[in-house]
N, C-alpha and C positions, 0 to 999 in steps of 0.2 A: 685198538686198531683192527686189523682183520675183515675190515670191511670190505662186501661188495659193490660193486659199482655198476649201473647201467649206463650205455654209450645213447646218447638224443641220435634217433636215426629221424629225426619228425623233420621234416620238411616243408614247416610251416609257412615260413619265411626265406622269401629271399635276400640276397645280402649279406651281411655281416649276419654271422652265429654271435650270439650274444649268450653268456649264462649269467643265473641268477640263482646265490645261494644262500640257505638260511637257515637257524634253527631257531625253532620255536619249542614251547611248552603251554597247552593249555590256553593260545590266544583266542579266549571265544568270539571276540566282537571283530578283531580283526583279521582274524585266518582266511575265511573265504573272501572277503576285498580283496587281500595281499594274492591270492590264491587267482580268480578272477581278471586282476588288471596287468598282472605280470604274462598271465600266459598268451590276453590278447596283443600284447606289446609285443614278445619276442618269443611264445608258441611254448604251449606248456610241458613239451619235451625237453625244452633248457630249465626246465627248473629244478633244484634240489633242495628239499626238504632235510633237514636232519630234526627229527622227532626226540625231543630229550626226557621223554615218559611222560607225556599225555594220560591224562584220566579220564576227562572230562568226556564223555560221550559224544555231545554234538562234536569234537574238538575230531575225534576220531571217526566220526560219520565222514566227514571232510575231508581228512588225511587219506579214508578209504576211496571217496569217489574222485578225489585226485590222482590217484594212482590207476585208477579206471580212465582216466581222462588224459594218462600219458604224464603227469608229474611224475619225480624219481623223489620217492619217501623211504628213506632211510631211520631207519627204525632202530637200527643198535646202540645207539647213544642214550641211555636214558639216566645216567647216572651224574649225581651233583659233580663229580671230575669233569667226567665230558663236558658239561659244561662250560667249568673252567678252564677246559683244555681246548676250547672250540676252536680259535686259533690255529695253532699244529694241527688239529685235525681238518679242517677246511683244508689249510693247505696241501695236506696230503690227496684230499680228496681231487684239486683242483690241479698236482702236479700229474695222477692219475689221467686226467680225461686230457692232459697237456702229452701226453703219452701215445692217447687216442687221435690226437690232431681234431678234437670236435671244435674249438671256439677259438675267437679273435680275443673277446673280451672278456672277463669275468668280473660280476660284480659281488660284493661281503655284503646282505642287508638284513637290519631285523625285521621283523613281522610289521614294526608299526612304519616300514619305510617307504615309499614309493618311486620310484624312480621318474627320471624327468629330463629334461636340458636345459640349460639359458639358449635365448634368442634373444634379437634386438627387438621383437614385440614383447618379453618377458618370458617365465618358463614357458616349458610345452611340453605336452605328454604325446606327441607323436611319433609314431619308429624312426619318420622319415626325417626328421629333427636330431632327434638322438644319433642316427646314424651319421648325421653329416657333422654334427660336434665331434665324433668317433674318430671320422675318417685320417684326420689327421695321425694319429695316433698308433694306425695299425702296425702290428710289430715292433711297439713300443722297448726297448730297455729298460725305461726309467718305470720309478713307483708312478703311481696314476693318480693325481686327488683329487679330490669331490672340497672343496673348500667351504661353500656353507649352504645351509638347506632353509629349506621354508616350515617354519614351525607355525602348526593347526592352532585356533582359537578353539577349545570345546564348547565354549557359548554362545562363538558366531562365525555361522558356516561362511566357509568363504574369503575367512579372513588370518592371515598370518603375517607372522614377524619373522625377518628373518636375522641368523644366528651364525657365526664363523667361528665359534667357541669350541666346536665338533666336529672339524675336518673328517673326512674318513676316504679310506683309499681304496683304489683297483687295480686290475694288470689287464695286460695284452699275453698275448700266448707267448708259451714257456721263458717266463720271466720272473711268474710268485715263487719267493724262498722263503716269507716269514709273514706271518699277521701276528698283529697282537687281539687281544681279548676282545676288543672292541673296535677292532678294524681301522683304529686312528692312525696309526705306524704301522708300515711294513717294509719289507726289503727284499728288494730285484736283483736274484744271482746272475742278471746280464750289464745292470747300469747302479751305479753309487747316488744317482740324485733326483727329489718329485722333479713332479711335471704338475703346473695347473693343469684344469680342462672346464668343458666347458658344463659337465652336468652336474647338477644339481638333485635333491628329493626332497619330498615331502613328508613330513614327520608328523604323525599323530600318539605325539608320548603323552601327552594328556588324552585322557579317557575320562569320560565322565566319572566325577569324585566318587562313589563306593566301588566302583570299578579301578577306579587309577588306585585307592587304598590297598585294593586285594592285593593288585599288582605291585607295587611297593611294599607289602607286606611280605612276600613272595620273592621278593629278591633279596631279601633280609634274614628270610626263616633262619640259613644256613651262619648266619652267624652271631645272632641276638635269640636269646630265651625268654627275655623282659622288654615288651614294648609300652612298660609304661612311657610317659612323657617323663619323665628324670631319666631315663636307661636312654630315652629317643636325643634327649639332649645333648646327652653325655657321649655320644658316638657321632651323634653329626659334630659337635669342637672337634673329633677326631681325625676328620677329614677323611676316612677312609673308605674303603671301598663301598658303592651303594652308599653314601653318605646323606644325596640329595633324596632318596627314601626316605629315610629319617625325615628329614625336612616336610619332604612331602607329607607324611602321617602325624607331622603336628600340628599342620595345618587343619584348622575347621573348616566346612562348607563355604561356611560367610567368607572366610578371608581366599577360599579358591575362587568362589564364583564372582566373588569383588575383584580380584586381580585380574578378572579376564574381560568383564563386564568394563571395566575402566581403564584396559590398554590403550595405550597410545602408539602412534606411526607404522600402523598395520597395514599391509595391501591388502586390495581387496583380488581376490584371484578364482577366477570361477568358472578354470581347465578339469582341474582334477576330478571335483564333484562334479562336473558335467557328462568326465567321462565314464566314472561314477552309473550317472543317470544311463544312458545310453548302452552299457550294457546289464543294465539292471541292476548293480548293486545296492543292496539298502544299506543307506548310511546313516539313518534316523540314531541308530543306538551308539553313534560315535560321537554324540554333541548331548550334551546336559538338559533334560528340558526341563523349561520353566513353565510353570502354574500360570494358566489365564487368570492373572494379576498382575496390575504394576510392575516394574522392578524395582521400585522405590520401599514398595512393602514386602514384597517376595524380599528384601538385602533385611528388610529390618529383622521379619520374623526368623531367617536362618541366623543374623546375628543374636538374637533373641537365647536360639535353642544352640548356639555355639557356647554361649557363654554359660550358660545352664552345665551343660556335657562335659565344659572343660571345667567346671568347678565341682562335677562328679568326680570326674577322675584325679581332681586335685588330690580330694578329701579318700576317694579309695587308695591313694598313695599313701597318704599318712596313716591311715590303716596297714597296710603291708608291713611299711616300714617299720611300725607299730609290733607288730606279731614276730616279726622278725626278732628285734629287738628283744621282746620276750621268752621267744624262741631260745636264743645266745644267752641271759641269763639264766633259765630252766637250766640247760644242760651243762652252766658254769656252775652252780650250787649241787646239781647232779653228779658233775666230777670230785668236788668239795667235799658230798657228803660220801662219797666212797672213799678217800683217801682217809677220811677221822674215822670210819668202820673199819678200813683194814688195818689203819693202828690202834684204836681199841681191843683190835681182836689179836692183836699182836705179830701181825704179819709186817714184812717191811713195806 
């Protein structure tokens, strides 16, 4: 803890103060998006960054002209805890500026999240939308929730399904007592019960496949040493934490870009990337490209080299497993022949 805080004096916006908080590590494809369309919505003096050790250069070129730019990057978090402790820590961040009387609202988002509202035309990424879902709301008691979002196709812009599987929640000023890890539960020290509401976001948790591997790979490091597919197996049955990781990285090419390629009851919705375009965001490196070929032969040949890879790594298992095993007899004949030398030699 120990952290300091800057107060938004940015008066970007009139209306409702809104905040928007996040921690990220290392998002290179999505940091400046998230960075860019937040600040035009609701003025990049409401946003805060918590940086959980970044390495990655471009990542931190970012982080630095943001803060140029009047974002609040908070930099003391860089540790696998913090992480896990993101929760308690937001809140405290967010009872802090509840302190200051800076906001009405606050909202918990990851990096790959966008904010939005429903309307009776469908979502909409405009302030004056989102303010008027709000309004209702202001001085809220109760928890806040976001009840389900629009999840991105990485293989075709514009199109998403949507999901209620990941509710996730917000407050009104001084009312956040608790988040959990992931934003899904929290608890208001002025009111016992949610409240629907009417916004929504946009979710870009697919990333193009050796991009979305990293990043699944990276949410894992901390608890897996063995990513072979037996170890990947054997923790996704487990159901535990970061499990759909696992899944994800057993996944081949063929069988991500076939599930996206052959979705069903998607809308087509084309707010976001519009506004996207309009303030210049490139968004080319958040969708998978395909090879000016067919998709018919583009599926075949990635099936082709999936099947090849996974029958690599079949066969480098049984090797492992292999040495291992050899390994454990070496050093059981090893213990063996020390115990028949020390009673030959007469020792007990």
């Amino acid at each position: 803890m120990g952290a300091s805080y800057a107060s938004s004096q940015e008066p970007m916006h009139r209306g409702m103060k809104i905040a928007c908080v996040m921690m990220q590590k290392d998002e290179t494809i999505l940091l400046d998006p998230w960075i860019r369309y937040h600040s035009d919505l609701i003025g990049s003096g409401n946003l805060y960054i918590l940086d959980n050790g970044s390495t990655a250069p471009s990542v931190i070129r970012s982080l630095r002209q943001a803060e140029l730019d009047g974002v609040h990057v908070l930099w003391d978090y860089r540790s696998r805890r913090d992480y896990l402790e993101r929760g308690p820590l937001i809140v405290e961040l967010i009872q802090h500026l509840d302190r200051e009387g800076c906001f009405d609202f606050y909202f918990l988002l990851d990096c790959d999240e966008f904010l939005a509202c429903q309307t009776g035309a469908g979502p909409s990424c405009q302030r004056q939308d989102i303010e008027a879902v709000l309004r209702p709301f202001l001085g809220s008691q109760e928890v806040l929730v976001i009840q389900y979002k629009y999840w991105h196709n990485p293989c075709r812009k514009n199109f998403y399904s949507i999901t209620n599987s990941s509710r996730k929640c917000f407050f009104a000023h001084g009312s956040c007592d608790f988040l959990d890890h992931g934003f899904h539960h929290g608890r208001s020290k002025l009111g016992k019960n949610d409240q629907s509401t009417g916004i929504v976001f946009f979710e870009f948790h697919y990333k193009p496949y050796r991009l979305h591997r990293i990043s699944s790979r990276q949410h894992l490091c901390g608890v897996l040493d063995d990513f072979s597919r037996r170890s990947l197996r054997a923790y996704r049955a487990k159901r535990k934490y970061a499990h759909h990781c696992a899944e994800d990285l057993l996944k081949g090419k063929y069988d991500f870009v076939r599930s996206f390629l052959g979705a069903q009851g998607e809308l087509e919705i084309q707010g976001l990337l519009a506004t996207f375009d309009r303030l210049g965001i490139d968004h080319g490196a958040l969708f998978e490209r395909q090879p000016p070929i067919p998709s018919g032969l583009w599926l075949f040949l990635l099936r082709m080299r999936q099947t090849f890879m996974h029958g690599v790594d079949g066969g480098l298992d049984v090797v492992r497993r292999g040495v291992s095993f050899l390994r454990r007899q070496a050093a059981r004949r090893a213990r063996a022949m020390g115990h028949l030398i020390r009673r030959l030699a007469g020792f007990p």
